[in-house]
C-alpha positions as CSV (number, residue, x, y, z in Angstrom):
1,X,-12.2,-7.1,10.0
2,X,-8.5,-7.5,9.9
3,X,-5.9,-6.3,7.8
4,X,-2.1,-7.7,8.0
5,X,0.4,-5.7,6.1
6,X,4.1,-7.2,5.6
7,X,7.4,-6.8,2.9
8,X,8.7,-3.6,4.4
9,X,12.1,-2.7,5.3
10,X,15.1,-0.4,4.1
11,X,16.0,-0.6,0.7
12,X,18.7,2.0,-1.1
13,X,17.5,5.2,-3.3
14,X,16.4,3.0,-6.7
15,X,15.5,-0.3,-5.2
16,X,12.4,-2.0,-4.9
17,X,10.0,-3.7,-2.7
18,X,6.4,-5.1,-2.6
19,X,4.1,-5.2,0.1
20,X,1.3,-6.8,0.8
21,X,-2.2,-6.9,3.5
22,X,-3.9,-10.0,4.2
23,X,-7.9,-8.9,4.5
24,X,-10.3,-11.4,6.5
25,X,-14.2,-10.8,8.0
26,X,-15.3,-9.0,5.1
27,X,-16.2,-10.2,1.5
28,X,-12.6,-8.6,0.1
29,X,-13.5,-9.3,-3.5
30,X,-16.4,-6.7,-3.0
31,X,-14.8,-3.6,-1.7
32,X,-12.4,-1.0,-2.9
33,X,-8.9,-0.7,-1.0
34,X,-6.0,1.8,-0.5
35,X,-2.7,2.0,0.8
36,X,-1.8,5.0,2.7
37,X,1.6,6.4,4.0
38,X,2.4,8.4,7.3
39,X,6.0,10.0,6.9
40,X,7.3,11.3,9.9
41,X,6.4,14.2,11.6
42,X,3.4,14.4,8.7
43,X,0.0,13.5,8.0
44,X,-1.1,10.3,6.4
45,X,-1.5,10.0,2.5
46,X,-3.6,8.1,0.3
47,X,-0.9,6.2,-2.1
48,X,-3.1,4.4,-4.4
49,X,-7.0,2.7,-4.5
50,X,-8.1,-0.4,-6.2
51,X,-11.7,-0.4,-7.2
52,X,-13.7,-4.0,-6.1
53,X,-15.4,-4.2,-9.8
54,X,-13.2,-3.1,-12.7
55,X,-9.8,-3.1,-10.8
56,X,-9.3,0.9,-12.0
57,X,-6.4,2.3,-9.9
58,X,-5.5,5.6,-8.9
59,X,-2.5,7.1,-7.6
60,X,-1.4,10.2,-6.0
61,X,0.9,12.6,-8.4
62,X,4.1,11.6,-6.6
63,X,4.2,8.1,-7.1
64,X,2.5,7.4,-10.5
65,X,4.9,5.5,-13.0
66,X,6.5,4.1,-9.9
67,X,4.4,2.3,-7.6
68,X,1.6,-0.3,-8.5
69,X,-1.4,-1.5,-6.7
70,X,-2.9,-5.0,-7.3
71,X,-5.4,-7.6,-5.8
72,X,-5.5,-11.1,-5.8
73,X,-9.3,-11.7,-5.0
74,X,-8.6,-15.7,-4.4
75,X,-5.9,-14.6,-1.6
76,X,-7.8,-11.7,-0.5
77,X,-4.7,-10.1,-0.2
78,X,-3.8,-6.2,-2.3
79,X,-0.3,-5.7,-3.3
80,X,1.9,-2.5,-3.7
81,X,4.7,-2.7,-5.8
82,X,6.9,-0.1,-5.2
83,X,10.0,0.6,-8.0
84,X,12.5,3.7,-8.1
85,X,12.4,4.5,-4.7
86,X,13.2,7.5,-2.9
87,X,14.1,9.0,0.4
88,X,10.8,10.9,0.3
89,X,8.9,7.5,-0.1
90,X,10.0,6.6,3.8
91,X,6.7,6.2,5.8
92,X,4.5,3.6,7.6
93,X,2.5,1.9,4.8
94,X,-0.9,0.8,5.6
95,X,-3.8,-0.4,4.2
96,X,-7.4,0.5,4.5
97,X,-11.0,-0.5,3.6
98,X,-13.9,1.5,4.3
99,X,-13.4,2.7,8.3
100,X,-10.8,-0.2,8.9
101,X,-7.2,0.1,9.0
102,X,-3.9,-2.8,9.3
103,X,-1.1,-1.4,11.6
104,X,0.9,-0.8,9.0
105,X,4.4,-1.9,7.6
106,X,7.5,0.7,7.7
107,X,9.3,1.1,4.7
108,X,13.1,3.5,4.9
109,X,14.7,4.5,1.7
110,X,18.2,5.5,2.7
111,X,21.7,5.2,1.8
């Protein structure tokens, strides 16, 4: 199993960005994924989940109305979009399947 994650960076208070993780050695289109956050100095935080079946999403309080997770099944690749950004949204952004994890793409909101 390998997960690729990419389209971090640092983006002003209010900007945007998407990000995405490339799955391969698993049959993507049958399991559920998440992207989780690590802020410094704190624990890691499941963002958001994708189910493998219905595509239902859920999101933790903090960043509903704001962020958006997607899958492309044909690209095996699941997308974050991430809108109205804040300082408290800096972290290492990774994606995860079942016990399998990417090493993650760092995102800084900052002025």
């Amino acid at each position: 199993v390998q997960l690729v994650e990419s389209g971090g960076g640092l983006v002003q208070p209010g900007g945007s960005l998407r990000l995405s993780c490339v799955a391969s050695g698993f049959p993507f289109s049958n399991y559920d994924m998440r992207w989780y956050r690590q802020a410094p100095g704190k624990g890691r935080e499941l963002v958001a989940d994708i189910s493998s079946t219905s595509g239902s999403t859920v999101y933790v309080d903090s960043v509903k109305g704001r962020f958006t997770i997607s899958r492309d099944n044909a690209k095996n690749t699941v997308y974050l979009q991430m809108n109205s950004l804040k300082p408290e949204d800096t972290a290492v952004y990774s994606c995860n399947v079942q016990f399998y994890w990417g090493k993650g793409t760092p995102v800084t909101v900052s002025s």
